[in-house]
N, CA, C, O and CB atoms as a CASP TS submission, in Angstrom:
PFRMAT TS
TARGET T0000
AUTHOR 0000-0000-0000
METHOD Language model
MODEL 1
PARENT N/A
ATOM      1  N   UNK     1     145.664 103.642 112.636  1.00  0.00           N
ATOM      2  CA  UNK     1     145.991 102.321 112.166  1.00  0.00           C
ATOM      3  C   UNK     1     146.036 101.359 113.358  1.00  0.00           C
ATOM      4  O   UNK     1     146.578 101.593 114.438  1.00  0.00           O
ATOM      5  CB  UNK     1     147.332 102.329 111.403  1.00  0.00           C
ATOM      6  N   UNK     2     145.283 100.066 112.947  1.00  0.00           N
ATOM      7  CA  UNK     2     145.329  99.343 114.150  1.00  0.00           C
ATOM      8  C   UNK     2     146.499  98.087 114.393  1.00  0.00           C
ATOM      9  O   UNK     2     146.632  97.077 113.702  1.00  0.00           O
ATOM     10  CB  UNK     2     143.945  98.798 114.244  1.00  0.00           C
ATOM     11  N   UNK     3     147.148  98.420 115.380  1.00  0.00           N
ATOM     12  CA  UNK     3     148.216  97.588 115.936  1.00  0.00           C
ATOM     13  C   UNK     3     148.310  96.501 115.865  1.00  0.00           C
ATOM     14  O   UNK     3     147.323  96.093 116.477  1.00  0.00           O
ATOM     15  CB  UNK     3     148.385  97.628 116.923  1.00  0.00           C
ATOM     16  N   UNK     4     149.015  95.417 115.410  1.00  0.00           N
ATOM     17  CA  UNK     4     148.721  93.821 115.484  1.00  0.00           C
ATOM     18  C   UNK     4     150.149  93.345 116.207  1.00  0.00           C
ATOM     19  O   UNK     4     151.101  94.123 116.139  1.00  0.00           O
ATOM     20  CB  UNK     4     148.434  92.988 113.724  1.00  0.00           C
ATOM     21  N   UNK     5     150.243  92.566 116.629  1.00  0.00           N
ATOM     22  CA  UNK     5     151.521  91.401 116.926  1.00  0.00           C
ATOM     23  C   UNK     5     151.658  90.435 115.933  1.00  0.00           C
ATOM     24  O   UNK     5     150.850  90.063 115.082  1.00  0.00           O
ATOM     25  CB  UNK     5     151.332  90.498 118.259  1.00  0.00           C
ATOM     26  N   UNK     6     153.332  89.920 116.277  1.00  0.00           N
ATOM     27  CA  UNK     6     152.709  89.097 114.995  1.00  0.00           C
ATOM     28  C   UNK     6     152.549  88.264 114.883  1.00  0.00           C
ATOM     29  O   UNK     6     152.682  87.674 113.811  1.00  0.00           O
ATOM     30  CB  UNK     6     153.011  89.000 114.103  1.00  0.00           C
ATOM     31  N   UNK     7     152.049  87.605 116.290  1.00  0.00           N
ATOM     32  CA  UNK     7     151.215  86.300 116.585  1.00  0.00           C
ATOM     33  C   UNK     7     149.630  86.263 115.727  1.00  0.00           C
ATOM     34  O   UNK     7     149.213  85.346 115.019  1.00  0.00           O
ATOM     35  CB  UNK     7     150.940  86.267 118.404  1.00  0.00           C
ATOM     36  N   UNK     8     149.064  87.336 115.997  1.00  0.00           N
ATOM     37  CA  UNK     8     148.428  87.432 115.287  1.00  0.00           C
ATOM     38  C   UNK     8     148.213  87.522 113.700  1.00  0.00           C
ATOM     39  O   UNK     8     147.177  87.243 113.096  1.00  0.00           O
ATOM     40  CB  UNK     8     148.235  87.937 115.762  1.00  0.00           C
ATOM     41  N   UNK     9     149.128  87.863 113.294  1.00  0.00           N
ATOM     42  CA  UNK     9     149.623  87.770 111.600  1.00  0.00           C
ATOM     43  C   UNK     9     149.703  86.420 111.328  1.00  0.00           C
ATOM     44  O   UNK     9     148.872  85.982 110.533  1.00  0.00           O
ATOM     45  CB  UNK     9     151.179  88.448 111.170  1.00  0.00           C
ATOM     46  N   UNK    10     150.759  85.422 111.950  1.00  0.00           N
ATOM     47  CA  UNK    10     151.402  84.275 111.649  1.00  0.00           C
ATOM     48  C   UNK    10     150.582  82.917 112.264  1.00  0.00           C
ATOM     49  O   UNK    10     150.680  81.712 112.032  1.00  0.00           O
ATOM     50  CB  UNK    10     152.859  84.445 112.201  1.00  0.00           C
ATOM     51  N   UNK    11     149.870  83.591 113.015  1.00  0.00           N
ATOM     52  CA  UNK    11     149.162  82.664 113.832  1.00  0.00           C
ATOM     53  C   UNK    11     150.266  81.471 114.532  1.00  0.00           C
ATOM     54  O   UNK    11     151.158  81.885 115.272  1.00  0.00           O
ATOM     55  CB  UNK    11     147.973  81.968 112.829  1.00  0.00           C
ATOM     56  N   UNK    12     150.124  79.818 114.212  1.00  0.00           N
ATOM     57  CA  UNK    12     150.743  79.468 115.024  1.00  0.00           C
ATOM     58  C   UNK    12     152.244  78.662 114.312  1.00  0.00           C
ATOM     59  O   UNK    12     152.919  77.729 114.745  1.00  0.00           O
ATOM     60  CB  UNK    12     149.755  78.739 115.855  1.00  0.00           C
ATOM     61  N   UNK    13     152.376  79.527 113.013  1.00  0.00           N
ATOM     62  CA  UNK    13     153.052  78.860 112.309  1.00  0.00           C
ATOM     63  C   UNK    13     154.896  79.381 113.232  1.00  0.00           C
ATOM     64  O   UNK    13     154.866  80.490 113.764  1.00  0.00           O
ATOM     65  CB  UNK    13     152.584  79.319 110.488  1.00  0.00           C
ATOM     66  N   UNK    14     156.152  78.660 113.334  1.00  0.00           N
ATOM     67  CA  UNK    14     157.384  78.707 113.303  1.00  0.00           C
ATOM     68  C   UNK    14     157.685  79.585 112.784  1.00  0.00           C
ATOM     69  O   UNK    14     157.120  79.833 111.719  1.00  0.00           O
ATOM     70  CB  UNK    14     157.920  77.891 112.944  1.00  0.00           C
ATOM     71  N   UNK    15     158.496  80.287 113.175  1.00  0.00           N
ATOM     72  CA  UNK    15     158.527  81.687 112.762  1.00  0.00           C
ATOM     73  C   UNK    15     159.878  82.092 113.190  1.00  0.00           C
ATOM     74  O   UNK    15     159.889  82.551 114.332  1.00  0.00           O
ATOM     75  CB  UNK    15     157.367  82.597 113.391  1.00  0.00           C
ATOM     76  N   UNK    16     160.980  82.052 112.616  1.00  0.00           N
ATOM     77  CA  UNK    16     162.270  82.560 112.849  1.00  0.00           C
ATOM     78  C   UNK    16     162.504  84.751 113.033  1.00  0.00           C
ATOM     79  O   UNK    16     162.563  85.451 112.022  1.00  0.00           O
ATOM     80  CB  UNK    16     163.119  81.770 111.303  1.00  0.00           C
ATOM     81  N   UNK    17     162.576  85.273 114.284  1.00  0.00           N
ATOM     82  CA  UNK    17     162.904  86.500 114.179  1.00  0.00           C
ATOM     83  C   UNK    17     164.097  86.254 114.824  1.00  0.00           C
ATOM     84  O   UNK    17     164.622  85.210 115.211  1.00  0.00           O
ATOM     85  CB  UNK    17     162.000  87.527 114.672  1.00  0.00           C
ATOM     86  N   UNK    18     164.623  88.101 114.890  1.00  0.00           N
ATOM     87  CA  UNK    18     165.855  88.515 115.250  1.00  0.00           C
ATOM     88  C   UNK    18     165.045  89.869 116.031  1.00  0.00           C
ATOM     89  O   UNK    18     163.892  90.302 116.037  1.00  0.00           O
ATOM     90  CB  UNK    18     167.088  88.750 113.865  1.00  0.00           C
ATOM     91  N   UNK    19     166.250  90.224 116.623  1.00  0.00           N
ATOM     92  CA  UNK    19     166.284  91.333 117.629  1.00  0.00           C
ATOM     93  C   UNK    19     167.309  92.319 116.814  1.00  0.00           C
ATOM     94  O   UNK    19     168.296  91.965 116.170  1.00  0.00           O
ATOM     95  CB  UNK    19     166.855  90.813 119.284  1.00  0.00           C
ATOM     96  N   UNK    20     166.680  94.012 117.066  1.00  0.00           N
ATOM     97  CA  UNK    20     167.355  94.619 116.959  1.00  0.00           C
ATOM     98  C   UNK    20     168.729  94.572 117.154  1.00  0.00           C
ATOM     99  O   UNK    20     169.050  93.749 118.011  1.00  0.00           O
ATOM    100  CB  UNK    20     166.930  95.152 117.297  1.00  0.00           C
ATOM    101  N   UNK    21     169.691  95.208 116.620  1.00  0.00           N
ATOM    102  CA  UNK    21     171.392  94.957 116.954  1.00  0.00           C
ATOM    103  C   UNK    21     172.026  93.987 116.755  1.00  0.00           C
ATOM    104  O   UNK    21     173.232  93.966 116.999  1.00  0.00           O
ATOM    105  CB  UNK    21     171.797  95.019 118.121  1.00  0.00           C
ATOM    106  N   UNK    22     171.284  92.805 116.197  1.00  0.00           N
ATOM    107  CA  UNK    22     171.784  91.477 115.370  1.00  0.00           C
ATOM    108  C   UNK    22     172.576  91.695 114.156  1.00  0.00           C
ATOM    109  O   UNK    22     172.212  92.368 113.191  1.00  0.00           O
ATOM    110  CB  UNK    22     170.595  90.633 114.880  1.00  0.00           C
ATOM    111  N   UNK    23     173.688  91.072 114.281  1.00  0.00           N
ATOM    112  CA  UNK    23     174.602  91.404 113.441  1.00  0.00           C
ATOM    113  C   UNK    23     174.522  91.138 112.376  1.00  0.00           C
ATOM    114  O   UNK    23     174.125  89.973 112.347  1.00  0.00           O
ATOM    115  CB  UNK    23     175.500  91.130 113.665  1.00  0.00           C
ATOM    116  N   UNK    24     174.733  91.714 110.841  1.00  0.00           N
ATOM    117  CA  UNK    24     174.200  91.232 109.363  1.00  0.00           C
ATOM    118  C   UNK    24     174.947  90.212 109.784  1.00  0.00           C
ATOM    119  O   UNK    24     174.210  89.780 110.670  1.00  0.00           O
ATOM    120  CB  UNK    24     174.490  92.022 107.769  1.00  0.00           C
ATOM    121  N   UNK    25     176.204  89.281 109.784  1.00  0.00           N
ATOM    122  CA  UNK    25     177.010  87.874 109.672  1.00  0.00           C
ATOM    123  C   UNK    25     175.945  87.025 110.204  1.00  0.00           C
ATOM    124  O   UNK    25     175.364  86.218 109.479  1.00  0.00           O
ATOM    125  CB  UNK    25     178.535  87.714 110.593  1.00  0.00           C
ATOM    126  N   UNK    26     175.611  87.203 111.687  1.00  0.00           N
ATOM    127  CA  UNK    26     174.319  86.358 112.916  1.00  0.00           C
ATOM    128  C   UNK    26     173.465  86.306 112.369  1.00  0.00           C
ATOM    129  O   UNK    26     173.061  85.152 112.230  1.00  0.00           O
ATOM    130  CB  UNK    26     173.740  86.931 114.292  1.00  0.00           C
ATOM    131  N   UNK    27     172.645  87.359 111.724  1.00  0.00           N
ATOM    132  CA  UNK    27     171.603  87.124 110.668  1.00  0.00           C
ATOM    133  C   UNK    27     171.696  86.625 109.650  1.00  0.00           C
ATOM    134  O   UNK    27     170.835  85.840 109.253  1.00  0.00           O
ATOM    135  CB  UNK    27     171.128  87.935 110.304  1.00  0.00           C
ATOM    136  N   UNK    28     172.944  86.992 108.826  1.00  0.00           N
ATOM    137  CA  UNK    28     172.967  85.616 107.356  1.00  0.00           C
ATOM    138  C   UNK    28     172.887  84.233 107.550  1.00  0.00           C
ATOM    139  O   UNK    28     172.383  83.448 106.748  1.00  0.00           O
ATOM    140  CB  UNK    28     174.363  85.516 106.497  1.00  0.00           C
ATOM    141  N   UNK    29     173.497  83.884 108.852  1.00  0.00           N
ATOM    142  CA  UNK    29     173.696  82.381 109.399  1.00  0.00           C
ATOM    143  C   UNK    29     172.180  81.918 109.905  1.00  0.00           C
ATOM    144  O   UNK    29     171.762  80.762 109.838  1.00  0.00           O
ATOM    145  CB  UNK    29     174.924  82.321 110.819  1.00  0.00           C
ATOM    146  N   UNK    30     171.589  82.830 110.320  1.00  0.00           N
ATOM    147  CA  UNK    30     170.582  82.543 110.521  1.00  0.00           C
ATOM    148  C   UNK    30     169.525  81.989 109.720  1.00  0.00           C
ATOM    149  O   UNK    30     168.830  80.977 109.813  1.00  0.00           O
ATOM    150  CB  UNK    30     170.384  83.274 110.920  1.00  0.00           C
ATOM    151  N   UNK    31     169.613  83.073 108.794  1.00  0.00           N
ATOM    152  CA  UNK    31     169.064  82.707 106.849  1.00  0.00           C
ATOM    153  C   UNK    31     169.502  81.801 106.338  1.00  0.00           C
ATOM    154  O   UNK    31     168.739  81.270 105.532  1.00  0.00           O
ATOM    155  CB  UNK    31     169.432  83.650 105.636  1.00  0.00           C
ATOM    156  N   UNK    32     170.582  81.298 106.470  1.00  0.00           N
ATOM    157  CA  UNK    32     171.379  79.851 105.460  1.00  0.00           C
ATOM    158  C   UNK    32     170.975  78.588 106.474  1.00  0.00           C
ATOM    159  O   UNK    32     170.951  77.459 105.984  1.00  0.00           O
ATOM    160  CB  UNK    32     173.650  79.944 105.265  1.00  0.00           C
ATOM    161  N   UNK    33     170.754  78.717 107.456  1.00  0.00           N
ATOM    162  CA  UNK    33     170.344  77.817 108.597  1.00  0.00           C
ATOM    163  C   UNK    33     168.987  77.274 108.013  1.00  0.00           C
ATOM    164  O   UNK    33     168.536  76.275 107.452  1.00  0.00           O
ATOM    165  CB  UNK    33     170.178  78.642 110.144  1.00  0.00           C
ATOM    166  N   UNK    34     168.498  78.830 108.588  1.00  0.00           N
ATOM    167  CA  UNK    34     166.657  77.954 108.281  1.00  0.00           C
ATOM    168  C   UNK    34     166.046  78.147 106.716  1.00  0.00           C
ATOM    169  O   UNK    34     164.878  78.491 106.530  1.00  0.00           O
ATOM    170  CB  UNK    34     165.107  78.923 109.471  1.00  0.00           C
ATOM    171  N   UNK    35     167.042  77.865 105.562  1.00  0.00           N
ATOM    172  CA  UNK    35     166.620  78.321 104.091  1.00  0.00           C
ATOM    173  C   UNK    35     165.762  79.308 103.502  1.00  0.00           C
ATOM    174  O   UNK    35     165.034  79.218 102.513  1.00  0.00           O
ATOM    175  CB  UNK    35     166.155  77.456 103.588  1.00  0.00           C
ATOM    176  N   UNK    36     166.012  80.428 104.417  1.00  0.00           N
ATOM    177  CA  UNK    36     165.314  81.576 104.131  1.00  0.00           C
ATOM    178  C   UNK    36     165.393  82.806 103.662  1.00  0.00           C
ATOM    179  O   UNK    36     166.157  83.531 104.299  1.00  0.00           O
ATOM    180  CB  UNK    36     164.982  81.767 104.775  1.00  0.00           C
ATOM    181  N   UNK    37     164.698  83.426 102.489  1.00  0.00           N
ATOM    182  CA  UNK    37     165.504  84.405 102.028  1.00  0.00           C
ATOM    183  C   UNK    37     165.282  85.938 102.824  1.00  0.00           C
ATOM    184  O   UNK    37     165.867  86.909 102.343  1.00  0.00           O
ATOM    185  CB  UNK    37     165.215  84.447 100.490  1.00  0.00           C
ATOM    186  N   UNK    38     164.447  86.108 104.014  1.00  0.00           N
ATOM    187  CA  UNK    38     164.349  86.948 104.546  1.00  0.00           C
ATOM    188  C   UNK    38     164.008  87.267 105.965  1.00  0.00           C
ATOM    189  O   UNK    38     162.825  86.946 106.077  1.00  0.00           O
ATOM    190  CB  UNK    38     163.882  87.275 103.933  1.00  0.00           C
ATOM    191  N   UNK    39     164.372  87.665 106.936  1.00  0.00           N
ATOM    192  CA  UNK    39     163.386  87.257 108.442  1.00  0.00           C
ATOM    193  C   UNK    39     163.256  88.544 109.048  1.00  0.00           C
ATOM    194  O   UNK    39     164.103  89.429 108.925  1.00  0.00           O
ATOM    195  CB  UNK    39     164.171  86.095 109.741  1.00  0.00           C
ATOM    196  N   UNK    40     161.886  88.683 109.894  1.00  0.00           N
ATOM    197  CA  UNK    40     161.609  89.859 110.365  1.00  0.00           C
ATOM    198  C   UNK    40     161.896  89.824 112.018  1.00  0.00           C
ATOM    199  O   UNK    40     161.852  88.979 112.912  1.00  0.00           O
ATOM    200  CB  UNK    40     160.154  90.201 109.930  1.00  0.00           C
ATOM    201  N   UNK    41     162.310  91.660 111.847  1.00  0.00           N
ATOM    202  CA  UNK    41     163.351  92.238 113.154  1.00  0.00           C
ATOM    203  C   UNK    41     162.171  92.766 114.111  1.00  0.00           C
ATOM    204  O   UNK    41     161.501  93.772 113.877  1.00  0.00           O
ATOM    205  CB  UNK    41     164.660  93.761 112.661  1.00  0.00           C
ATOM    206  N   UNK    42     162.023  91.909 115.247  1.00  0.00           N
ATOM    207  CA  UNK    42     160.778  92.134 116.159  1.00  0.00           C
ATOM    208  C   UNK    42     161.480  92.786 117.507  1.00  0.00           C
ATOM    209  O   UNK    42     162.547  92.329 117.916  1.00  0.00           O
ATOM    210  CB  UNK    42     159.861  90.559 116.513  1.00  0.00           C
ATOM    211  N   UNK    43     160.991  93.589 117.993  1.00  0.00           N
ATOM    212  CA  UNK    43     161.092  94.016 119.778  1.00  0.00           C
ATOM    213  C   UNK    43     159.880  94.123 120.292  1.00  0.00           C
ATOM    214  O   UNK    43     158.876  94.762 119.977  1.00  0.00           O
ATOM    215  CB  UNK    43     161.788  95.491 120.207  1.00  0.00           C
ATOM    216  N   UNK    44     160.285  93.016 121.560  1.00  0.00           N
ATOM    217  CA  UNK    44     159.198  93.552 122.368  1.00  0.00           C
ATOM    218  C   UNK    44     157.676  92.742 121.791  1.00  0.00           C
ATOM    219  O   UNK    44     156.551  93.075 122.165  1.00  0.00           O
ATOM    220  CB  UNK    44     159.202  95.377 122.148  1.00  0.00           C
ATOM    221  N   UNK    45     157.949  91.738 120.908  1.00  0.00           N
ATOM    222  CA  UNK    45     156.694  91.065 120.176  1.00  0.00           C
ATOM    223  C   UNK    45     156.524  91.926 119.031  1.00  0.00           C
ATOM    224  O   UNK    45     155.539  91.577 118.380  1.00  0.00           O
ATOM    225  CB  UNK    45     155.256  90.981 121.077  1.00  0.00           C
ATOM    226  N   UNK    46     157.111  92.904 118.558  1.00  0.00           N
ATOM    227  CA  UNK    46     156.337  93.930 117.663  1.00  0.00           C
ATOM    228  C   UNK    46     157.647  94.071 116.201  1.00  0.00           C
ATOM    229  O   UNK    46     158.797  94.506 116.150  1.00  0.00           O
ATOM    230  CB  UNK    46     155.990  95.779 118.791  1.00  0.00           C
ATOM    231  N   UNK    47     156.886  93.567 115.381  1.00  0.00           N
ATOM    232  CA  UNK    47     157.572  93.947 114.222  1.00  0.00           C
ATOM    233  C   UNK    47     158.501  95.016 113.971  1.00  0.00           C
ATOM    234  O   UNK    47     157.868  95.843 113.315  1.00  0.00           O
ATOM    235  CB  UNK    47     156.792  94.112 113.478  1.00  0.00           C
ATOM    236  N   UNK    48     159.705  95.437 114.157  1.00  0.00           N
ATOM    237  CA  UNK    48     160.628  96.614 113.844  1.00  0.00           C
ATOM    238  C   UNK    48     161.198  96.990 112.579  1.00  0.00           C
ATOM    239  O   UNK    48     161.358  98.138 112.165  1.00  0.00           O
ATOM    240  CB  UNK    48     161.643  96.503 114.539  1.00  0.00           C
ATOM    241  N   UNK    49     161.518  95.801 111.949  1.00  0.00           N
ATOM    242  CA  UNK    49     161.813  96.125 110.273  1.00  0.00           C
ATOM    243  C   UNK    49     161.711  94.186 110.068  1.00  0.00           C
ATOM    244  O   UNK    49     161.220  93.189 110.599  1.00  0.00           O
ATOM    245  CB  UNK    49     163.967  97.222 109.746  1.00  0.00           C
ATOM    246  N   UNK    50     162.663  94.667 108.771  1.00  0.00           N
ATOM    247  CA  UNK    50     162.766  93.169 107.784  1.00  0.00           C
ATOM    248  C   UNK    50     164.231  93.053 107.115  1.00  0.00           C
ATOM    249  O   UNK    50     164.675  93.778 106.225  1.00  0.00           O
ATOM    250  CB  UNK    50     161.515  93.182 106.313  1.00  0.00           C
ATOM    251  N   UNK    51     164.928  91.886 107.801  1.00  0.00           N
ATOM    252  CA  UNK    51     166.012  92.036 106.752  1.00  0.00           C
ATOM    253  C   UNK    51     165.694  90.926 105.893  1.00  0.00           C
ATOM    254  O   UNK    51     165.022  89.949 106.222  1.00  0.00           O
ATOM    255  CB  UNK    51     167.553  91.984 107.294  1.00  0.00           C
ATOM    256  N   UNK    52     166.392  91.209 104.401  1.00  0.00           N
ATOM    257  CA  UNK    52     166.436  90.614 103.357  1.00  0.00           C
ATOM    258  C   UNK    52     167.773  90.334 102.571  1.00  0.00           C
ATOM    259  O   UNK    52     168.788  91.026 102.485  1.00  0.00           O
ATOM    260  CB  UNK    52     165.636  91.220 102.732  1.00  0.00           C
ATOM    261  N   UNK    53     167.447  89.043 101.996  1.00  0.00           N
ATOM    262  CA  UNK    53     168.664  88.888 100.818  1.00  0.00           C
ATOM    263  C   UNK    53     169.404  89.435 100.322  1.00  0.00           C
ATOM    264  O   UNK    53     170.635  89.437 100.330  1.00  0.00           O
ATOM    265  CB  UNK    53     168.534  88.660  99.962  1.00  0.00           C
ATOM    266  N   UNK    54     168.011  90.419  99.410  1.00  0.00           N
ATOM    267  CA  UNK    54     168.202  92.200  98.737  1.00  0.00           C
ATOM    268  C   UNK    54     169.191  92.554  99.889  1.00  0.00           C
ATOM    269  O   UNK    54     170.416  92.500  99.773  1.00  0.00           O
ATOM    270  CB  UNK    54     166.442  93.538  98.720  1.00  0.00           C
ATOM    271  N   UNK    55     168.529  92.914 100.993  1.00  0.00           N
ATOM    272  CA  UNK    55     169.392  94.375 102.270  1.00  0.00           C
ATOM    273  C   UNK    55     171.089  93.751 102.101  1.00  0.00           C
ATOM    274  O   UNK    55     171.952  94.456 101.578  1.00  0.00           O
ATOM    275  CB  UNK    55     168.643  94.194 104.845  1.00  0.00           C
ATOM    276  N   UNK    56     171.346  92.541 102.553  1.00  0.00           N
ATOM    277  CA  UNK    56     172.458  91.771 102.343  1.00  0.00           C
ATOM    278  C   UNK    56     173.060  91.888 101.404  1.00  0.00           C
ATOM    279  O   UNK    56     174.249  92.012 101.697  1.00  0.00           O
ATOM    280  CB  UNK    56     172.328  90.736 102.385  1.00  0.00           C
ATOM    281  N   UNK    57     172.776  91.940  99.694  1.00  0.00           N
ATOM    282  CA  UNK    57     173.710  92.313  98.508  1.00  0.00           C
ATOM    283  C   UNK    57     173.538  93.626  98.558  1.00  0.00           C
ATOM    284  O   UNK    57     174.648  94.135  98.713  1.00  0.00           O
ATOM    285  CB  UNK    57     173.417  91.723  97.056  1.00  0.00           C
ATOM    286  N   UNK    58     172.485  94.646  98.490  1.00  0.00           N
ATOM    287  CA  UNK    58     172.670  95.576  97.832  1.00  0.00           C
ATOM    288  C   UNK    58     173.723  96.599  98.984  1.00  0.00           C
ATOM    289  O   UNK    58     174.853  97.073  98.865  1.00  0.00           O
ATOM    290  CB  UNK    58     171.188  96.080  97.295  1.00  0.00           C
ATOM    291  N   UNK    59     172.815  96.621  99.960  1.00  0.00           N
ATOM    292  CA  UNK    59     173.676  97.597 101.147  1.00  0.00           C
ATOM    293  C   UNK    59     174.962  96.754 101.762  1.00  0.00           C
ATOM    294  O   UNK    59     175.917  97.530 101.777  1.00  0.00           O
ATOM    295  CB  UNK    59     172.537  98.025 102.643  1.00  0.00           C
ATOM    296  N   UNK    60     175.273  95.695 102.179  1.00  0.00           N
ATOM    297  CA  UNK    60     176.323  95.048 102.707  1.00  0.00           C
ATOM    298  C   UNK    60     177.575  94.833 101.945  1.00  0.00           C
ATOM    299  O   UNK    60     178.741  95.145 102.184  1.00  0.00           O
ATOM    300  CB  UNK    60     175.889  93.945 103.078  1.00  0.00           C
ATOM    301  N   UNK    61     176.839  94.027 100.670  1.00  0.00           N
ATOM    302  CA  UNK    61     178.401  93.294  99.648  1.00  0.00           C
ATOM    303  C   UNK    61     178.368  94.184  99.204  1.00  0.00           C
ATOM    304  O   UNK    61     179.228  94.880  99.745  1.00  0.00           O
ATOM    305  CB  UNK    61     178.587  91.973  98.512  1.00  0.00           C
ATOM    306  N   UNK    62     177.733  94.867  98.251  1.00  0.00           N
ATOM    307  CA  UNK    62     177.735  95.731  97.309  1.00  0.00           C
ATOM    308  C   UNK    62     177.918  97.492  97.984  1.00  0.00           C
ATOM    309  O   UNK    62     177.916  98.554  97.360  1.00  0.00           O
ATOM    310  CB  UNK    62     176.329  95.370  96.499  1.00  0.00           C
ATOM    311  N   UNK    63     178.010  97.331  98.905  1.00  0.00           N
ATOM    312  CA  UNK    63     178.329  98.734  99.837  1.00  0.00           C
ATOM    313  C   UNK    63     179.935  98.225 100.330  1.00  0.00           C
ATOM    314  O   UNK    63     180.677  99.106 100.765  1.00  0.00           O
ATOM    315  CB  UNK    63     176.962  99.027 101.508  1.00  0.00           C
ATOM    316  N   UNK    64     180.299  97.219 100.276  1.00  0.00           N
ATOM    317  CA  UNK    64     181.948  96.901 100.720  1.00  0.00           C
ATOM    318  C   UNK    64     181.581  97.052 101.997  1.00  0.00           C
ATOM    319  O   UNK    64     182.457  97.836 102.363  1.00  0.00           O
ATOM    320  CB  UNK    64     183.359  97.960 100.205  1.00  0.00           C
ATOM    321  N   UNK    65     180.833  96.840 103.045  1.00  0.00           N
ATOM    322  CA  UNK    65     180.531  97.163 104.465  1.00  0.00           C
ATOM    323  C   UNK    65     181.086  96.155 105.061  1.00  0.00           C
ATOM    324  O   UNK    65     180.582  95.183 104.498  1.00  0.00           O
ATOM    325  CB  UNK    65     179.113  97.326 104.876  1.00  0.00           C
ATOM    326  N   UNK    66     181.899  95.729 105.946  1.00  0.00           N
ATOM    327  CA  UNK    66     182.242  94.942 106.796  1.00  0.00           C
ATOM    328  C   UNK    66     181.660  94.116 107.568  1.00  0.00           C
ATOM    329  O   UNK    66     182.320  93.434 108.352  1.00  0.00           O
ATOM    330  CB  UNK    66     182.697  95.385 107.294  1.00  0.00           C
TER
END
């Protein structure tokens, strides 16, 4: 499978990420900031995961997680 950045995906559009170890709270604020329901977790330029709205109710509120 061939590797992309995700400059290359997004080209030159604004693009809100986070870094690994970002805290779900730092990341919700982040989401209510820039009206977004989801933003992707990059290292290093390279896509690592995706948090979401979903990840936020189902695993966070709905897990009672702190």
């Amino acid at each position: 499978m061939q590797e992309r950045t995700i400059l290359s995906i997004i080209g030159a559009q604004n693009t809100v990420t986070l870094q690994p170890g970002t805290t779900v709270c730092a990341a919700a604020k982040v989401m209510a900031q820039h009206r977004i329901g989801a933003v992707p977790v990059t290292e290093k330029g390279r896509l690592v995961g995706i948090f979401t709205e979903r990840d936020l109710m189902n695993r966070v509120i709905a897990g009672d997680i702190d």
